[in-house]
Structures are given as C-alpha cells and as structure tokens.
Residue, then its C-alpha position, 0 to 999 in steps of 0.5 A: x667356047x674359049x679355051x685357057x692354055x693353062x701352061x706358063x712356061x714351055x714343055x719339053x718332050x721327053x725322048x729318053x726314058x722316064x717314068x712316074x710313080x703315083x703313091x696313093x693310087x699305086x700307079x707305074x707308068x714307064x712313060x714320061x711324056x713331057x715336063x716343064x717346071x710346072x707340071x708334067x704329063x705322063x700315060x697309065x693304064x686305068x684298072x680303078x677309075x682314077x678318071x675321077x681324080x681331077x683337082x686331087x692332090x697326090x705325090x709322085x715319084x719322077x725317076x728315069x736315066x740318071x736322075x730321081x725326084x721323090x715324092x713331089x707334090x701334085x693337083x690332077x688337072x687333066x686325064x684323059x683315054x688316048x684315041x686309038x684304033x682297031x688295025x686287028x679286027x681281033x683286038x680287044x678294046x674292052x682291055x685297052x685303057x690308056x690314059x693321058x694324065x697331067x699334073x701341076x706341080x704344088x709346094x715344092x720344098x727347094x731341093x725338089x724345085x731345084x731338081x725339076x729346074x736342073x731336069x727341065x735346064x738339061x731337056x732344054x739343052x739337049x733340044x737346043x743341041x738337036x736343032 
C-alpha cells in the first residue's frame, strides 16, 4: 500500500499553549498540537462519536497566548485514538478517549489568512531562534 503526504507546507509544533474550539460539535480542546498554513492537529476527548466526521466541514475557534482566530472554516480529514498504555493496573480504559483530530483549512476570508500566516511566521521564528 502507497501512502500520500498529504502536507504541502511544514508544520510546526506548538510548544506553548493553544487551544480549539469546534462549534457544531461543541468540543474544547486545550491542546493545540501543530499548525502550519494549511491546516491543524489538535487532541479531544471523544464523548459523542465525532470518530465519524471525516471529510465534514466545521468552523473552529483558534485562540491561545496573545492571539485569537474566529470561526476559520475546516474539512476533518483525519481522527484518530492515541495509543496509550496501562501503568496502573487499576485504570479505567473504558473512560479514556482520546482522540487526535486534523483538520485542512478551506476558504478563508484575508484577515483569517493573514492571522494564521502571521501565527505560523512567528512559530517559524521562534523555532529558528531555538535551534
């Protein structure tokens, strides 16, 4: 089987904090996990089967330390459980459900293309500065 790397630009990890807000669905994450300018990954809690919403277009929220990005159009394209693992013998799995969601930016208006352009600038900036 072939894999596709769907990705056409870099992605940058997101090591301060950020966090999503998914309107129809009602979902808050507080875990941002990357970005780049054509979409985004973050992690959620699944309580309502949003496993099934690959392909669906919804609108987000982005919002974090000193910036906030509203209602940025999207298409699910992938969601996925993270793998975990069983340190306490006593831990529930039933109620762990994590999820890994990512997300492909659609139309964006210019303002929205121009803050998720100026984010993903200053991400790329203060990775050059690290390295």
């Amino acid at each position: 089987m072939q894999t596709h790397n769907r990705r056409l630009t870099p992605r940058f990890a997101i090591t301060s904090s950020g966090a999503v807000h998914v309107f129809q669905n009602q979902i808050v994450s507080y875990s941002l996990l990357d970005i780049s300018e054509g979409g985004l990954a973050f992690s959620y809690k699944n309580k309502s089967g949003q496993e099934d919403w690959i392909e669906e277009e919804r609108e987000i929220d982005l919002f974090g330390e000193g910036f906030f990005i509203s209602e940025l159009p999207v298409r699910i394209v992938s969601d996925k459980a993270f793998e975990h693992c069983d340190v306490n013998k006593s831990f529930n799995k039933e109620t762990l459900h994590f999820r890994r969601c990512g997300v492909q930016f659609t139309i964006l208006n210019l303002n929205q293309r121009n803050q998720v352009d100026s984010y993903v600038e200053l991400l790329n900036i203060l990775r050059t500065q690290e390295n």
